[in-house]
GUMARRO-257377 format. One record per residue (C-alpha): residue number from 1; x, y, z. Coordinates in steps of 0.05 Angstrom, whole numbers. Each point is the difference from the previous one (the first is absolute). Example, Ala and Ser with C-alpha at 12.3 -4.5 7.8 and 13.67 -1.06 7.14 Angstrom:
! residues 2
REC/1/246/-90/156
REC/2/27/69/-13
This chain:
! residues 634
REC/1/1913/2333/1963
REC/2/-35/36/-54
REC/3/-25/-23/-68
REC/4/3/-64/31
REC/5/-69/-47/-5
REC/6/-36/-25/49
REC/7/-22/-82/2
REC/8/-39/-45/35
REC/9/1/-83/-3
REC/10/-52/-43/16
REC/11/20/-72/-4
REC/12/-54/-56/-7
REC/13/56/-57/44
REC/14/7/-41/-73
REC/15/45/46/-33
REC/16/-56/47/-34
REC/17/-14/70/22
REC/18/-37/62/-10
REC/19/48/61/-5
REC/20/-5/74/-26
REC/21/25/74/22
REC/22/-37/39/47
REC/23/-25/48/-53
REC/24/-26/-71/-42
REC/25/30/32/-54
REC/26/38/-67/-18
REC/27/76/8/-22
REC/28/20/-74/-10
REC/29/-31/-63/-40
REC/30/-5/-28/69
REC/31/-48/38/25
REC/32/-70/-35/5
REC/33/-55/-13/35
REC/34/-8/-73/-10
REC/35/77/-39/-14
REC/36/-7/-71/20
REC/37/55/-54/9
REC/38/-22/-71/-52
REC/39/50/-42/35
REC/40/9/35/66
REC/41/52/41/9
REC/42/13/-3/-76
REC/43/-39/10/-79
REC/44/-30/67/29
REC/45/-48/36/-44
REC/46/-31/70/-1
REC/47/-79/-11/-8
REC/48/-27/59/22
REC/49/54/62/-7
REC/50/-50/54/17
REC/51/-66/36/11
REC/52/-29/64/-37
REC/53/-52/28/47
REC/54/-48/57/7
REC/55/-43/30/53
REC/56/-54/35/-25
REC/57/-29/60/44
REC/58/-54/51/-7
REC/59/52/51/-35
REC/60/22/-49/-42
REC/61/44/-68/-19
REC/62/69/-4/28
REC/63/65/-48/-11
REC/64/32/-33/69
REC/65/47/-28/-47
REC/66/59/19/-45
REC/67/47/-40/-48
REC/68/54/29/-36
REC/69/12/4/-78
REC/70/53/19/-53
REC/71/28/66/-1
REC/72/-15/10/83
REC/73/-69/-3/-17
REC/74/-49/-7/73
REC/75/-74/-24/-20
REC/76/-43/7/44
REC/77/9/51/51
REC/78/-12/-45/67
REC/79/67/3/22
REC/80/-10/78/17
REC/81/-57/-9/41
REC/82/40/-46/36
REC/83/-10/31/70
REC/84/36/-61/53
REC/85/39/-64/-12
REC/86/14/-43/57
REC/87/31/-75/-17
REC/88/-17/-25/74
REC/89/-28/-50/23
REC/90/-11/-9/-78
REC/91/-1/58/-56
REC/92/-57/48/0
REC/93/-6/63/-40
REC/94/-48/59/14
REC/95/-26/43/-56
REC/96/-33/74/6
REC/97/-54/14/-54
REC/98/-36/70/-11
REC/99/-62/9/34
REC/100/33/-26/65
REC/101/-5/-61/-5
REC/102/57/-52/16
REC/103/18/-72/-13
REC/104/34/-61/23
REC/105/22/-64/-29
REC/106/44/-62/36
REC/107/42/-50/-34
REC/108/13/-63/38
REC/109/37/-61/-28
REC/110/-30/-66/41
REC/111/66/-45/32
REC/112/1/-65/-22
REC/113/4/-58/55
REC/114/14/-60/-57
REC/115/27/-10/-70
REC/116/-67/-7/-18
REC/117/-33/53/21
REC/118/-27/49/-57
REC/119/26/76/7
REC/120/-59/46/12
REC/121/4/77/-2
REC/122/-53/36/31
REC/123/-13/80/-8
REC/124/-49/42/30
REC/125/-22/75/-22
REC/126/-34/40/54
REC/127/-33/63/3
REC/128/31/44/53
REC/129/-40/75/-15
REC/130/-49/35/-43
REC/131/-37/-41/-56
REC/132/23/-47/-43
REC/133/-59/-45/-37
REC/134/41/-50/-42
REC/135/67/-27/-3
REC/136/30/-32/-77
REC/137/54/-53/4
REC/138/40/-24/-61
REC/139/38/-58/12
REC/140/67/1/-53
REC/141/16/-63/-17
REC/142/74/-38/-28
REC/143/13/-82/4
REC/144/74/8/-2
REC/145/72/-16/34
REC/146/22/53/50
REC/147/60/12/-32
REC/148/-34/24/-67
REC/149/-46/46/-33
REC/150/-68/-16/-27
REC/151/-28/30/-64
REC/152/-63/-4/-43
REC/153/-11/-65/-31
REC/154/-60/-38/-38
REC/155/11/-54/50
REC/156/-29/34/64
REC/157/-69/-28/16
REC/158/-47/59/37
REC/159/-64/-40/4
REC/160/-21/-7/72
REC/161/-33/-66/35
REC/162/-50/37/52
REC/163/-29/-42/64
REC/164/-37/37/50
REC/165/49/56/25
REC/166/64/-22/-33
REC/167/30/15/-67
REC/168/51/-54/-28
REC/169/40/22/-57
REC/170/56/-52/-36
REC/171/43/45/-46
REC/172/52/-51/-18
REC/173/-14/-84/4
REC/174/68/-13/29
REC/175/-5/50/60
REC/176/-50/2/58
REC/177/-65/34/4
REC/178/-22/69/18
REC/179/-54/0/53
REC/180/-26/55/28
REC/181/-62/7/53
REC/182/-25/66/2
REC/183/-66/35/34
REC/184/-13/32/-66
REC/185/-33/-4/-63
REC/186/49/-24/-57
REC/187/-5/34/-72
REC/188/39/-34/-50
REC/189/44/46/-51
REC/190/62/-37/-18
REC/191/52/53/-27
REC/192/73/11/-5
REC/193/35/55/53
REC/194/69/8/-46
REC/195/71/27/14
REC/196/13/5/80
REC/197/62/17/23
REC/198/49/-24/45
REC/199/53/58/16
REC/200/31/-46/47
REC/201/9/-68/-58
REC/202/22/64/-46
REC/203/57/23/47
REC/204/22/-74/7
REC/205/3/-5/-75
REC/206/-60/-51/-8
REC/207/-68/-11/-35
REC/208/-39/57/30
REC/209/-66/9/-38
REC/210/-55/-54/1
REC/211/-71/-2/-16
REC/212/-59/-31/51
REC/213/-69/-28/-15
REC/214/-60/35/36
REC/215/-56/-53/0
REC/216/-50/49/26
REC/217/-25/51/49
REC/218/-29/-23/73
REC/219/-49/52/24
REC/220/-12/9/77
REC/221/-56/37/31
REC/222/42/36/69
REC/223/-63/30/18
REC/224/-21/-73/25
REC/225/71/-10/30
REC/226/64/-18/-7
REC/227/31/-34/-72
REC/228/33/-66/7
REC/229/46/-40/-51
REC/230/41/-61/13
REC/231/37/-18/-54
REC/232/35/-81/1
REC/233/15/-55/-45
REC/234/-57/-40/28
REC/235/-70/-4/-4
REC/236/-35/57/45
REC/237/-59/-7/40
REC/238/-52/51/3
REC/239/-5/51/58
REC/240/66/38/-24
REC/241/-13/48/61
REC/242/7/-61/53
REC/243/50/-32/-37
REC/244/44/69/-9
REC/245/-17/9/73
REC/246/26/-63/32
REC/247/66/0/-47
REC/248/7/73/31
REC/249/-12/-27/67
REC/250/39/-55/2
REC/251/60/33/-26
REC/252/-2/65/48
REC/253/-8/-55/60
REC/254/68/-34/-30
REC/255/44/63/-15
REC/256/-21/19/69
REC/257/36/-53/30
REC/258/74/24/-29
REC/259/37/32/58
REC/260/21/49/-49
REC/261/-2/32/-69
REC/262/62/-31/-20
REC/263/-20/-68/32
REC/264/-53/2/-49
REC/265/37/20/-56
REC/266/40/-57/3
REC/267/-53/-42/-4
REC/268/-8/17/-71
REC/269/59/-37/-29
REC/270/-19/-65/37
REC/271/-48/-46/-45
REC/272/-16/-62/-16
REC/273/38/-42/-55
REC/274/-44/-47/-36
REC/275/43/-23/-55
REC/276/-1/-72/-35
REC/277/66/-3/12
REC/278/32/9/75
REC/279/7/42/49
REC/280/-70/4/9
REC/281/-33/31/70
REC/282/27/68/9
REC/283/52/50/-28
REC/284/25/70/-5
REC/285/-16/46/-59
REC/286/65/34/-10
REC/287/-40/64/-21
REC/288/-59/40/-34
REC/289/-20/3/-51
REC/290/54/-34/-40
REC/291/32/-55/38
REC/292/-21/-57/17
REC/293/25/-55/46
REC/294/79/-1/10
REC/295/50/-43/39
REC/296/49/44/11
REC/297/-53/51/30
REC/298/-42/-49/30
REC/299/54/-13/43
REC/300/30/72/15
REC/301/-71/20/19
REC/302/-21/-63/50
REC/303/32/26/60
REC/304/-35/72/-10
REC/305/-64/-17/-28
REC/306/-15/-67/37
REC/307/54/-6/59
REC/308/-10/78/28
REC/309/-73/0/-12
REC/310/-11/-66/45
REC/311/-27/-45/-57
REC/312/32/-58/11
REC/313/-46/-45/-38
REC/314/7/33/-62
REC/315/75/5/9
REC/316/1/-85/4
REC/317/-53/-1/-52
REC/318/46/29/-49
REC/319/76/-36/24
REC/320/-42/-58/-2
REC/321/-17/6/-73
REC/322/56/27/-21
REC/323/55/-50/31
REC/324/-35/-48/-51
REC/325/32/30/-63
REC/326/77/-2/25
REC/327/18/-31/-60
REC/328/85/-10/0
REC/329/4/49/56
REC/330/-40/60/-41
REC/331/-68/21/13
REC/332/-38/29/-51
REC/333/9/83/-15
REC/334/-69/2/-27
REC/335/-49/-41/-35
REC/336/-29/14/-71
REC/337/-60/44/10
REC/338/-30/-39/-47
REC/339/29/-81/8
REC/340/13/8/64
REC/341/64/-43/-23
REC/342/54/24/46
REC/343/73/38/-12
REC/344/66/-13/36
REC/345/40/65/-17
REC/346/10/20/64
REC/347/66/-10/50
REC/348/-33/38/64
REC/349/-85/-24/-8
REC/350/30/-65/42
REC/351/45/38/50
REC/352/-50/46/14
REC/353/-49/-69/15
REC/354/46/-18/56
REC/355/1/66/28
REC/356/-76/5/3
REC/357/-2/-73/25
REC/358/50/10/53
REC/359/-43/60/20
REC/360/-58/-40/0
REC/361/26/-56/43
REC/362/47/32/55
REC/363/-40/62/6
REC/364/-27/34/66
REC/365/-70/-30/-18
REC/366/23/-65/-27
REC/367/-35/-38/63
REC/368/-54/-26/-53
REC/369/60/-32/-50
REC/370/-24/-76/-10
REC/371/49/-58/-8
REC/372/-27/-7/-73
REC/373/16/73/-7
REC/374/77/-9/12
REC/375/1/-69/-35
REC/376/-27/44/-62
REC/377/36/52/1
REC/378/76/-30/32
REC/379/-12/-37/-56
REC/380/-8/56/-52
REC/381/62/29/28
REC/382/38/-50/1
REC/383/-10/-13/-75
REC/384/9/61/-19
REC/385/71/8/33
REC/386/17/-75/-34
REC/387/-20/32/-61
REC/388/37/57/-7
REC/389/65/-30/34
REC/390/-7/-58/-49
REC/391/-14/43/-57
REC/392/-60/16/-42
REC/393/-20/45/-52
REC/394/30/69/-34
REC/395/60/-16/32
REC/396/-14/7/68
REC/397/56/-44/43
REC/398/32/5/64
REC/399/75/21/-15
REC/400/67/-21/34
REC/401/-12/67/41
REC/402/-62/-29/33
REC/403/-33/65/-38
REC/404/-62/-9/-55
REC/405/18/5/-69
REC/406/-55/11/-51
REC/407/-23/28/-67
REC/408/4/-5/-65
REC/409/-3/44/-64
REC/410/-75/22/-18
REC/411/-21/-23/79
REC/412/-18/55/50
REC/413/5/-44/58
REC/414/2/53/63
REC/415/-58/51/12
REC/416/36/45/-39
REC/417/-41/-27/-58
REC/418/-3/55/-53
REC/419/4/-33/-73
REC/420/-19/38/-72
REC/421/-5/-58/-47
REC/422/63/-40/3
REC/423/42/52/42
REC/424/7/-5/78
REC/425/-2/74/28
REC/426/39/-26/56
REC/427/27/-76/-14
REC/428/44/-6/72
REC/429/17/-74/-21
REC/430/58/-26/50
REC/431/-8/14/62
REC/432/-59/57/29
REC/433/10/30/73
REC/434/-65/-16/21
REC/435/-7/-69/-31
REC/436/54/-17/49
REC/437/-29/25/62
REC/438/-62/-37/-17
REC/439/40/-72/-16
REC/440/45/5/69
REC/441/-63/27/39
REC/442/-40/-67/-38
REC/443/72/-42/20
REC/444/-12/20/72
REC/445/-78/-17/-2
REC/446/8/-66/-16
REC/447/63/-20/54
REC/448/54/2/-59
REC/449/39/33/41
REC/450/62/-22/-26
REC/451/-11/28/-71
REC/452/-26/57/32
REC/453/70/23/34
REC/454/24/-17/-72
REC/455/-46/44/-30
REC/456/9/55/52
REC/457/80/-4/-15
REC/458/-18/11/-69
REC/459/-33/59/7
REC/460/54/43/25
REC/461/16/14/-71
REC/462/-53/42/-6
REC/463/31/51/50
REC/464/18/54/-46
REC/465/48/44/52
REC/466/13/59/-44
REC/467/-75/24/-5
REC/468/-17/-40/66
REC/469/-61/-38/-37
REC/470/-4/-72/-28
REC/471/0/-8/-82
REC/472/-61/-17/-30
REC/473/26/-70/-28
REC/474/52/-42/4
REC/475/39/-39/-55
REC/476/-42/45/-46
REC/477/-21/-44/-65
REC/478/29/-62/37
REC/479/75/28/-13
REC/480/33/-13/57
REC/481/28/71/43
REC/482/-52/37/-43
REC/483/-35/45/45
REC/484/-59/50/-24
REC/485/0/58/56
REC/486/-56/31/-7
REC/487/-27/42/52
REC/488/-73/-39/10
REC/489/-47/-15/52
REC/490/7/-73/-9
REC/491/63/6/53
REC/492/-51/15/49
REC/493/-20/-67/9
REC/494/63/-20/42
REC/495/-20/38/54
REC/496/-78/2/-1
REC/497/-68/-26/-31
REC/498/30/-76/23
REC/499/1/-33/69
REC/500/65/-17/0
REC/501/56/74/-15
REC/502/60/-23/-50
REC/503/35/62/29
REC/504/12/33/65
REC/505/34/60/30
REC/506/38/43/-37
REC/507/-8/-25/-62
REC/508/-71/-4/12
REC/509/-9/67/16
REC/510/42/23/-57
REC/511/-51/-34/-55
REC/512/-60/34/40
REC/513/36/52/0
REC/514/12/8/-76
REC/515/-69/-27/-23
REC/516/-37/53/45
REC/517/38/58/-28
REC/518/6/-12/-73
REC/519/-61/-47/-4
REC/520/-53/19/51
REC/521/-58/39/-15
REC/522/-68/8/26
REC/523/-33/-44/-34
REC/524/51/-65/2
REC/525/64/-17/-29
REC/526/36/28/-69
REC/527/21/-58/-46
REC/528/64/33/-17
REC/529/43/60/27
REC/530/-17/62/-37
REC/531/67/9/-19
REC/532/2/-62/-44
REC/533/-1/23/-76
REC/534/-60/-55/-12
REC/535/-46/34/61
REC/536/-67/21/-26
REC/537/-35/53/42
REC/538/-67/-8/-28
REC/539/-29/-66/-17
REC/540/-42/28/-59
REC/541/-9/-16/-77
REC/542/-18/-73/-47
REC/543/18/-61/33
REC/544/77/-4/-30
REC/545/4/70/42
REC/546/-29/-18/60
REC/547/25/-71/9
REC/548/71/31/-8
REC/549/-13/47/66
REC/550/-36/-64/33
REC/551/58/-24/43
REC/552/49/68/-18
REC/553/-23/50/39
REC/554/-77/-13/18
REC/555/-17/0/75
REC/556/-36/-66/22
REC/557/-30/15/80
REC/558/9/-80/13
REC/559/67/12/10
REC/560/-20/38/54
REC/561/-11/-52/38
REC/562/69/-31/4
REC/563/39/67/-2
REC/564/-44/30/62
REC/565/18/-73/35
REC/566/69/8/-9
REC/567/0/65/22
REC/568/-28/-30/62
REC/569/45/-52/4
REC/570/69/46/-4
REC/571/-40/44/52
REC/572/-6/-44/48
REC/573/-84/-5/-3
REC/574/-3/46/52
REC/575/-78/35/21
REC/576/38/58/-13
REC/577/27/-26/-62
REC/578/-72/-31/-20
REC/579/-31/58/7
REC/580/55/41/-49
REC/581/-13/-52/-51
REC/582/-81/6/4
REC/583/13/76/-5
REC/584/57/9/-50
REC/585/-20/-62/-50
REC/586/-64/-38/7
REC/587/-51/70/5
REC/588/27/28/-58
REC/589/-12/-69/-41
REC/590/-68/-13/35
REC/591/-17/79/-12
REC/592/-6/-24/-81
REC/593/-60/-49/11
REC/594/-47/66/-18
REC/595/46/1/-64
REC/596/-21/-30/-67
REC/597/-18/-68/32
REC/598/-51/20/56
REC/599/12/-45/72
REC/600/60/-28/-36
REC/601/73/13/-34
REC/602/17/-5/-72
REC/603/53/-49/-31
REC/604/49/62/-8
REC/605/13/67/2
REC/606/42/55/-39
REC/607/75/5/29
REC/608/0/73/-10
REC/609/-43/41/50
REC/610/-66/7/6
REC/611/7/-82/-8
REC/612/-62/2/-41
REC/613/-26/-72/0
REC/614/4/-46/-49
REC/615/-12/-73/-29
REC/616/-60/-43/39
REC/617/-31/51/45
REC/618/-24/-62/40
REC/619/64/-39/12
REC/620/3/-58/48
REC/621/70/6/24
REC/622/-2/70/10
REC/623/-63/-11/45
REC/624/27/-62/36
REC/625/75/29/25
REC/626/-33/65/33
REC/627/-42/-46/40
REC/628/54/-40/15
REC/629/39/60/27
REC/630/-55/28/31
REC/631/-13/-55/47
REC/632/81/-9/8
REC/633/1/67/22
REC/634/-55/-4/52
């Protein structure tokens, strides 16, 4: 796809990360060298957004960097002496100067093993040709949330605390240091670098110009050998080389170990949660750079990112934690960034836990499941059916049909989230498709089999046998023989993405049917038949624009996952059939990891063609149901 950028992640395991484009001309606030988690996974904090440096050479000094500025303004030129990128097994740019001569530097983020463990980025500059005598790094420094913008203030404190080979710098009393270990000699000259600009916050209708604090200028000598920085929010030792070696080490000696590119992919969204407040252990990032921590995705992305990629332990560390915040049958949707306080506003977060717990327990590898284990979690489940058929909040309550009813005005309960201040994009209060697979396939988990053939009965009203689909909801706005029928993906879910099919035969086949040829593209699912007056092609614009094309026409790839399974399942799951599948649906999708998000797929994607991506270029989900699919279809 053209005109589309390039990115690479590299996440620190605590919900920090370094991330940029691959011609580190940064495009988003997000972008940084140094962005550290306070509270792992949560209070993240850009400390170190970026580095002006300089090479100089015996026809003169030249820029390896660039930055962008008002008006579409590029200062310096390093971007076009850019002369290779490669973001494996960690980004590493190569730069052509005049005179011959030719330069490398490596960016590695360090993987945490504990909550405690400080986030250290190490780089590494070496001279590959010709002669290049000395090397001039300027750190750019913020001390501000991810989410915003930092500017030029009185406040900022540039004076430096110098011990041996490491430079500490505290910009702002309430956030962490700056240290920075360097084989270099360190000139002070605190100055303000004003007015960057973020084309990417300015096409999403944010804050896109902010101003960073350069400290200083570290000067190495090359001609003695390579330059080494490492950059954490603890104190350094000296021997930056050593220590920039073993981090480098270390972390080549771990990614090796992946079985594959997207194996270790997915390990990015897995990290450790060290809130005050529970679950604490492990959890999912539901993507990057913006999300944090979600319920709902958590669960979606277990089976893919934990389940397919054989880590077991991380997938009990997490239902662990989590089944000790069912709270009235809900689990949390997210917790405050910030408070860590969590929020029940979601109907599915808790079906979705039973699904990944039933995965967990009566899986193919489920020979190391402990007796604590299904104590833990049988008991999660079982609370969380009690729950919802005794009722809890928003209105979610089992109905005389045996089907879930829930929502309420100004309450996006279902994934289908979209909300611009007080209006729901897509409200679906009564009775969703989907939410209904999930509650019959939770029914069956925990032996209510009874309610379960109730439920199943009930859902035969969502047979709509004039278009040969199911409606979207039922009883729309709780008024009974309301239906909304919709042409979404949502209907998808009776047939595939659960253990346990709603449908079968020919009505089965007549939904996969209808959702591969009016929603099916290459990169996922359409939220909405193109035909529908309220489908948005593009997903571009301010956030009112863009949230109302979220769920109404916008192609999310994890609803790949359960469309290419039901495809499967209405094929019979033949070799033959297996192999279709892999061919006509999952290469396509997995062709897009070398698009916008490298080694990974974004949150969404246009539903006109090209399908240019959109929305987290790093998303979780996304990640998690290829995997999935790719080990389903051998």
């Amino acid at each position: 796809m053209t005109g589309v950028v390039t990115e690479w992640l590299e996440p620190d395991g605590l919900g920090g990360f370094a991330m940029g484009t691959s011609d580190g001309i940064r495009t988003r606030r997000y972008h940084a060298v140094l962005l550290v988690a306070r509270h792992p996974p949560d209070g993240r904090v850009v400390l170190v957004a970026d580095l002006e440096v300089f090479a100089d050479t015996p026809a003169g000094r030249f820029a390896l960097s660039s930055h962008r500025y008002p008006d579409g303004v590029v200062h310096p030129d390093g971007a076009q002496r850019l002369a290779a990128f490669t973001h494996q097994p960690w980004p590493r740019w190569e730069w052509s100067l005049p005179g011959d001569a030719r330069i490398a530097c490596e960016l590695v983020v360090e993987h945490a093993q504990a909550a405690d463990w400080a986030p250290r980025v190490a780089l590494r500059w070496t001279r590959l040709a010709g002669t290049i005598t000395s090397l001039h790094v300027q750190p750019l420094l913020a001390g501000r949330d991810y989410h915003a913008t930092h500017h030029e203030n009185p406040v900022f404190r540039f004076e430096p605390e110098l011990a041996g080979d490491c430079v500490t710098w505290r910009p702002y009393a309430d956030l962490p240091s700056i240290h920075c270990a360097a084989n270099a000699l360190y000139q002070h000259a605190p100055d303000w670098y004003r007015a960057f600009t973020y084309t990417a916050e300015a096409e999403r209708g944010l804050d896109s110009v902010e101003d960073l604090a350069s400290p200083g200028v570290f000067t190495f000598d090359l001609a003695s050998g390579a330059a080494a920085m490492v950059l954490s929010t603890a104190w350094l030792p000296d021997e930056p080389v050593a220590t920039a070696a073993q981090i480098f080490t270390a972390e080549a000696a771990r990614r090796a170990r992946f079985p594959s590119a997207l194996a270790r992919a997915a390990d990015a969204y897995i990290v450790v949660r060290a809130a005050a407040q529970p679950p604490a252990g492990r959890t999912i990032i539901a993507g990057y750079p913006w999300f944090a921590d979600w319920g709902r995705d958590t669960f979606i992305s277990l089976r893919g990112l934990c389940l397919a990629t054989g880590r077991r332990a991380d997938a009990r560390a997490i239902l662990a934690q989590w089944a000790t915040v069912v709270s009235r049958g809900m689990l949390p949707n997210r917790f405050d960034e910030q408070s860590s306080s969590p929020e029940y506003n979601s109907v599915d977060a808790a079906l979705w836990f039973v699904i990944a717990a039933a995965a967990f327990l009566d899986g193919a590898h489920a020979g190391d499941v402990t007796t604590a284990d299904r104590d833990l979690l049988g008991a999660a489940i079982s609370a969380i059916v009690d729950g919802y058929q005794a009722g809890t909040r928003h209105g979610i309550r089992v109905d005389d049909d045996g089907l879930l009813a829930c929502g309420e005005p100004g309450i996006q309960l279902t994934w289908m989230d979209a909300k611009v201040g007080d209006l729901c994009i897509t409200p679906r209060i009564g009775k969703p498709v989907e939410i209904q697979a999930l509650w019959i396939n939770a029914l069956i988990i925990a032996g209510r089999t009874t309610e379960a053939v109730t439920a199943r009965a009930g859902f035969d009203k969502f047979w709509d046998p004039e278009r040969r689909q199911l409606h979207d909801v039922l009883d729309a706005d709780h008024v009974r023989g309301a239906v909304d029928a919709t042409c979404r993906p949502n209907q998808i879910f009776a047939i595939g993405g659960l253990p346990h099919a709603i449908l079968s035969g020919d009505r089965a086949r007549a939904v996969v049917d209808t959702v591969e040829r009016v929603l099916w593209t290459p990169a996922g699912l359409r939220t909405l038949d193109p035909a529908d007056p309220r489908y948005h092609p593009r997903y571009l614009g301010n956030p009112h624009e863009r949230d109302a094309g979220y769920h109404n026409g916008a192609v999310w790839p994890w609803l790949a996952g359960p469309f290419i399974e039901a495809w499967l399942r209405v094929h019979d799951a033949t070799r033959d059939a297996r192999a279709i599948a892999r061919t006509r649906f999952l290469a396509p999708l997995l062709s897009l990891v070398t698009v916008a998000g490298l080694d990974h797929l974004s949150e969404i994607y246009d539903g006109a063609p090209p399908h240019h991506p959109a929305g987290c270029p790093f998303q979780a989900w996304s990640l998690a149901e290829a995997l999935r699919i790719d080990q389903l279809l051998g």
